[in-house]
C-alpha positions as CSV (number, residue, x, y, z in Angstrom):
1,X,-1.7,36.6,37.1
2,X,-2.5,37.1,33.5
3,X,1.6,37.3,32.6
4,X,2.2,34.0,34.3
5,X,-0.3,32.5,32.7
6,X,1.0,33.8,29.4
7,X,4.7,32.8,30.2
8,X,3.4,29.5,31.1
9,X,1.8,29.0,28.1
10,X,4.6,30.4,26.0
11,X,6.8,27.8,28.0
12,X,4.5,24.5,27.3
13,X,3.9,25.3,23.2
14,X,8.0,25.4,23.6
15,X,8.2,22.0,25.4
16,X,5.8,20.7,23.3
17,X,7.0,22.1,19.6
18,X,10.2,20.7,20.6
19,X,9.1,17.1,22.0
20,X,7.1,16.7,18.8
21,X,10.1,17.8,16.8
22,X,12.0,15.0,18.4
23,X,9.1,12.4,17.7
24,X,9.6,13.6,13.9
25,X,12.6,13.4,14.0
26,X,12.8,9.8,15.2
27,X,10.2,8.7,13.0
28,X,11.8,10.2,9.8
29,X,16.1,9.4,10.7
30,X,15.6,5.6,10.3
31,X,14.6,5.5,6.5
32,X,16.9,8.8,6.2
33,X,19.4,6.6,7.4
34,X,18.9,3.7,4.7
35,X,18.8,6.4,2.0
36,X,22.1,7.7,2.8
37,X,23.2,4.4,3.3
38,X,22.1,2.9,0.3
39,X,23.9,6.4,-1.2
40,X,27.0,5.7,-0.1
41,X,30.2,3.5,-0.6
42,X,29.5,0.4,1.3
43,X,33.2,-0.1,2.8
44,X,33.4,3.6,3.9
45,X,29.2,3.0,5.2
46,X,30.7,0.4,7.2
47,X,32.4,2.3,9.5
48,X,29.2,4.5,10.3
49,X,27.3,7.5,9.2
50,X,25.2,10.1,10.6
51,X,24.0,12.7,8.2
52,X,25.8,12.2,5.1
53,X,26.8,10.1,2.5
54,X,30.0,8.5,3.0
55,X,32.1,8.3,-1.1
56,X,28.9,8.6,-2.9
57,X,28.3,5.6,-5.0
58,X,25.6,4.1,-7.0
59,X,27.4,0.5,-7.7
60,X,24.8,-1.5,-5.6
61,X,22.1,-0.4,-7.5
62,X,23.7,-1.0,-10.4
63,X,23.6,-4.8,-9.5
64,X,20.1,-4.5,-8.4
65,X,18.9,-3.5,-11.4
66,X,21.6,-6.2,-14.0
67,X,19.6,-8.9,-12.6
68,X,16.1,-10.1,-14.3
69,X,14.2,-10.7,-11.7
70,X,14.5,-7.4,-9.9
71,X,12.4,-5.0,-13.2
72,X,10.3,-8.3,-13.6
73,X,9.4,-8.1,-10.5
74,X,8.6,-4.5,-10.1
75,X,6.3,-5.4,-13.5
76,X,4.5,-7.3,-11.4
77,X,4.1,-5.0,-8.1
78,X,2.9,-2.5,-10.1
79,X,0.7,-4.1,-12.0
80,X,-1.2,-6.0,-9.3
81,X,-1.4,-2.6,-7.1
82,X,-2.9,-0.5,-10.1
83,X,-5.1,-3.6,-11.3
84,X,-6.1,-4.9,-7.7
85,X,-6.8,-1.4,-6.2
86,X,-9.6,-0.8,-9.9
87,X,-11.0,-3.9,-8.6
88,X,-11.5,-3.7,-5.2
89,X,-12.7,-0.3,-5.6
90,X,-15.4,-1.3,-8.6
91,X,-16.2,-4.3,-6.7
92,X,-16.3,-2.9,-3.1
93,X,-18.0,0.2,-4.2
94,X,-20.9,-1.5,-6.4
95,X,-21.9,-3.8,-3.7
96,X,-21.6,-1.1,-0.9
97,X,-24.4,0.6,-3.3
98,X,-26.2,-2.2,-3.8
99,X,-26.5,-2.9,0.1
100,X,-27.6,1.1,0.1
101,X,-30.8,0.3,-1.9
102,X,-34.1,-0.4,-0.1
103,X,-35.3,-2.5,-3.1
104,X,-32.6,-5.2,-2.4
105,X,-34.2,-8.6,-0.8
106,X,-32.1,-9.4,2.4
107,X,-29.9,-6.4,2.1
108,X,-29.0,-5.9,6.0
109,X,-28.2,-9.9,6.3
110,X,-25.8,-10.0,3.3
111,X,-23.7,-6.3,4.4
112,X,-24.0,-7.9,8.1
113,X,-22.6,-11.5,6.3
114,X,-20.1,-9.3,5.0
115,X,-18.9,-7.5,8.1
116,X,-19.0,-10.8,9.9
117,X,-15.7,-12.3,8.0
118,X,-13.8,-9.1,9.5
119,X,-13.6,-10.8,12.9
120,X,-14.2,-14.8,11.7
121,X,-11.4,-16.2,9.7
122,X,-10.8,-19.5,8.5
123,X,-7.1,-19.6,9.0
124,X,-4.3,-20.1,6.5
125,X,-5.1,-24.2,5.7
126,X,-8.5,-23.2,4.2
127,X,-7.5,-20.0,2.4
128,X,-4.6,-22.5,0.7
129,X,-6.9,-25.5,-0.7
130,X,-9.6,-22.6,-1.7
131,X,-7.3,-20.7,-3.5
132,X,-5.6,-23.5,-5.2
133,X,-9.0,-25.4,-5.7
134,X,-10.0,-22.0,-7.8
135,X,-6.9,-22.7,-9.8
136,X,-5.1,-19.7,-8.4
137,X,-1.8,-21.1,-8.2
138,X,0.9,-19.6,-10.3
139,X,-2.0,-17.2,-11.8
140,X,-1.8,-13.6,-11.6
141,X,-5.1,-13.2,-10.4
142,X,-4.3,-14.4,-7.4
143,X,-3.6,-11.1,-6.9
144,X,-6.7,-9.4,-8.1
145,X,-9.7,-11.3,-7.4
146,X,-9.4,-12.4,-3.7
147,X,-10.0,-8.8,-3.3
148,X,-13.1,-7.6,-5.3
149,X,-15.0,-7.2,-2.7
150,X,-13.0,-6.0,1.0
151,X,-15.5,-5.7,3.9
152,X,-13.3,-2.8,5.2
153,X,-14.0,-1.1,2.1
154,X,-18.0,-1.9,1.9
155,X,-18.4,0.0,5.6
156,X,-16.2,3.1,4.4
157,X,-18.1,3.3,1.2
158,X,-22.0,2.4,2.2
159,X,-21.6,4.8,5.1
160,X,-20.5,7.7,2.6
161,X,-22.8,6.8,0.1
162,X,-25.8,7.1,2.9
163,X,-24.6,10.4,3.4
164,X,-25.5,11.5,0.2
165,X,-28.7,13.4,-1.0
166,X,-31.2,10.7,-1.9
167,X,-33.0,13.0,-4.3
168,X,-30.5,12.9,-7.0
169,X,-30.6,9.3,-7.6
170,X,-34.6,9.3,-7.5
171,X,-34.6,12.2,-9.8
172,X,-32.7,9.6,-12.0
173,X,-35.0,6.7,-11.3
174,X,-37.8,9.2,-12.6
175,X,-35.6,9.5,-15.8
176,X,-35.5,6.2,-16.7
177,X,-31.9,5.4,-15.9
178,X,-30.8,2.3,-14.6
179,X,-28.9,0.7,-11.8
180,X,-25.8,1.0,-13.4
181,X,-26.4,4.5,-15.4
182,X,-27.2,5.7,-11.9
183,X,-24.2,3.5,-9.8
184,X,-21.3,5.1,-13.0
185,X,-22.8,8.9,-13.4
186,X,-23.8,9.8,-10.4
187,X,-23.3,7.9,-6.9
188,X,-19.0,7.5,-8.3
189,X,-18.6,11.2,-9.3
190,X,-20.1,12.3,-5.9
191,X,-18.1,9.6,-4.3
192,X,-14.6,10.5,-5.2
193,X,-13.5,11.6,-1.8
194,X,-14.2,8.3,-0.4
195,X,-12.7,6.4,-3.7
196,X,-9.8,8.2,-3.4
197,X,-9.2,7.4,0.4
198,X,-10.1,3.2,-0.9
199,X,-7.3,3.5,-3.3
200,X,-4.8,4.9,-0.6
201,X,-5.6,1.5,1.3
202,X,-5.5,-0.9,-1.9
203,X,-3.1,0.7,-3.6
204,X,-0.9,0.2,-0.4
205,X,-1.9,-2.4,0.7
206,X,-1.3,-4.5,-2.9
207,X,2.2,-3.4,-2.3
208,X,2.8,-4.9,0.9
209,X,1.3,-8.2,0.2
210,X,3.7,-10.6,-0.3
211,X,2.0,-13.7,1.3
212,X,0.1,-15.3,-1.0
213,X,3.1,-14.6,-3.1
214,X,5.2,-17.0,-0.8
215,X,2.5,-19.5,-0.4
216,X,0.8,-20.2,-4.4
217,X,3.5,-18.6,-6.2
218,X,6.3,-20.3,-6.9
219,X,6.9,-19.0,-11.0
220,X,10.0,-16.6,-11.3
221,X,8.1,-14.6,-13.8
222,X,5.3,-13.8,-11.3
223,X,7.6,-13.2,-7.8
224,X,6.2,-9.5,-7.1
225,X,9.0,-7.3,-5.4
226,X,8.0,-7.8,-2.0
227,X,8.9,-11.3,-2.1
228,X,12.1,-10.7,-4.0
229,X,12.8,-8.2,-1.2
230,X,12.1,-10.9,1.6
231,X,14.6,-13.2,-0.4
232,X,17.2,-10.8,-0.6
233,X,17.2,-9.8,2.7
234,X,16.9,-13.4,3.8
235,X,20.2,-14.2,1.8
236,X,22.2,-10.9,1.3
237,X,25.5,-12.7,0.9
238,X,24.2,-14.8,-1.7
239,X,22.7,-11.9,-3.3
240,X,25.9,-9.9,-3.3
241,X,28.0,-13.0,-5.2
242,X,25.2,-12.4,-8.1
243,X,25.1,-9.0,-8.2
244,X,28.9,-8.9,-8.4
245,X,28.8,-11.5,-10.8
246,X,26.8,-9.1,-13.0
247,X,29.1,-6.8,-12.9
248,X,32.6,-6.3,-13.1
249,X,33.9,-8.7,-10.7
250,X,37.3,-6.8,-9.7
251,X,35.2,-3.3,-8.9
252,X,31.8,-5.0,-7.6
253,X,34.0,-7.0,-5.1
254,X,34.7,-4.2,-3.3
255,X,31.5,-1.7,-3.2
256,X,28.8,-4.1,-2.9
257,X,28.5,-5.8,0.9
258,X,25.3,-7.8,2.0
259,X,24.4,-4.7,4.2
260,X,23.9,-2.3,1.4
261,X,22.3,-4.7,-0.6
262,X,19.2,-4.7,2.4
263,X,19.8,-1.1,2.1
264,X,19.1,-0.9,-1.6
265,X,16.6,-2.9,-2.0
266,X,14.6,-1.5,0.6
267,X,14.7,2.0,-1.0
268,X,14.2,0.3,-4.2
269,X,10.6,-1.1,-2.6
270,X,9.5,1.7,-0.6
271,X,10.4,5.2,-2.7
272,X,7.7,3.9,-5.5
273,X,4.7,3.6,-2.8
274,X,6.2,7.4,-1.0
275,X,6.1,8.7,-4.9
276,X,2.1,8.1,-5.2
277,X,1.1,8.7,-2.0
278,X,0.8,12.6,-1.5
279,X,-1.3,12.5,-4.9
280,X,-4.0,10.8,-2.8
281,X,-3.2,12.1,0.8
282,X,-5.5,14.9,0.9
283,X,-8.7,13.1,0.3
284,X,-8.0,10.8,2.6
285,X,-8.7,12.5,6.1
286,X,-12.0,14.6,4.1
287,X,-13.5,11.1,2.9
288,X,-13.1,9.3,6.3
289,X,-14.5,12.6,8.5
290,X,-16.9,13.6,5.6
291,X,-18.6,9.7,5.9
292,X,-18.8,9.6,9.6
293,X,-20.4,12.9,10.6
294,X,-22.7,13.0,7.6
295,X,-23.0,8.7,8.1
């Protein structure tokens, strides 16, 4: 009985290992598939590919990168993910600590005013005439400041913060230090597991956003590379007359085609975001887990 059991077993973990390699693999092949794409000479990609490059060719990122708006852009993404993740993390983590002190007047109604916009939004019309009313059109800190302070953040963070020893910061208060001596040396440095899992979200997160972008931006200088990516693929023919154009007309003609420009551009957008990510993947899973059990 015990043997069938065993070969039974031995017979599932196979089934399974392999249905989960399947999953992987259909989960990984599609952006495997623009890179080789992308990689490859976009007349001979044309006709199909599987697992290689077809004539290995980097002409179409060559035009990518001869236009202006393409490293202005990527300027811009970069600087609004490394500036707007700072902020959201200072902001989000100073008022999750305030909300965490006993001393504050009306504590649990502001935090529970705070988690209330999670589920109530205004809509887009509102969002539009504040945003311009604050004279955030066509100003970088559109970018930034809508979000100094992101509910989402303020539950991760208060609930970590809860979890730690209350001793050490009263020790402090003993000391003389203040509420920001005490917020920068001790509750941060204690707090970097749940920082760094805040910065995987805003850093990611300032990446992707492209909206507010396409609604209040309308300055070349400040198009981030989301939006240029939306353009692009929107209008890939287009794209491919400039981008030939930039180059030299009688080779471009022939290696650049509006579907490896989508394919391009995409890597272009996504590789930067897959680069920085593993730095900050393995405190992500120990600051969630380590705020809920101890929370």
């Amino acid at each position: 009985m015990k043997k069938n059991r065993s070969v039974a077993g031995k017979i599932a973990n196979v089934i399974l290992y392999i249905l989960l390699t399947v999953f992987t693999i259909m989960c990984i092949y599609p952006f495997y598939y623009i890179i080789i794409y992308s990689l490859s000479d976009a007349n001979q990609a044309a006709s199909g590919l599987f697992l290689l490059p077809k004539g290995f060719s980097l002409e179409t990122y060559k035009g990518i990168f001869l236009l202006n708006d393409i490293p202005q852009a990527l300027l811009i993404s970069v600087s609004r993910s490394i500036l707007g993740a700072v902020i959201a993390i200072l902001g989000s983590s100073f008022f999750a600590y305030l909300v965490t002190n006993p001393k504050m007047i009306g504590r649990r109604f502001v935090y529970r005013f705070v988690v209330l916009t999670m589920y109530l939004n205004a809509g887009l019309i509102p969002w539009y005439m504040t945003m311009k009313a604050y004279g955030l059109q066509n100003n970088f800190l559109l970018y930034i400041l809508p979000g100094l302070v992101t509910a989402y953040y303020v539950i991760l963070i208060k609930t970590y913060i809860e979890s730690l020893p209350r001793e050490l910061e009263e020790s402090a208060l003993i000391d003389g230090a203040g509420i920001f001596t005490r917020y920068l040396q001790i509750i941060m440095p204690l707090s970097k597991p749940i920082i760094a899992t805040i910065a995987v979200y805003a850093v990611v997160g300032q990446w992707n956003a492209w909206t507010d972008n396409y609604f209040l931006v309308s300055d070349a200088k400040l198009q981030t590379l989301q939006m240029i990516l939306y353009n692009y693929l929107n209008q890939a023919n287009r794209f491919q007359q400039m981008s030939s154009s930039a180059m030299d007309a009688s080779a471009a003609a022939s290696m650049i085609t509006p579907t490896s420009v989508k394919m391009c551009v995409t890597v272009v957008v996504v590789i930067p975001i897959m680069c920085v990510y593993p730095f900050l993947q393995r405190y992500f899973v120990k600051g969630i887990m380590m705020g809920a059990v101890k929370g």
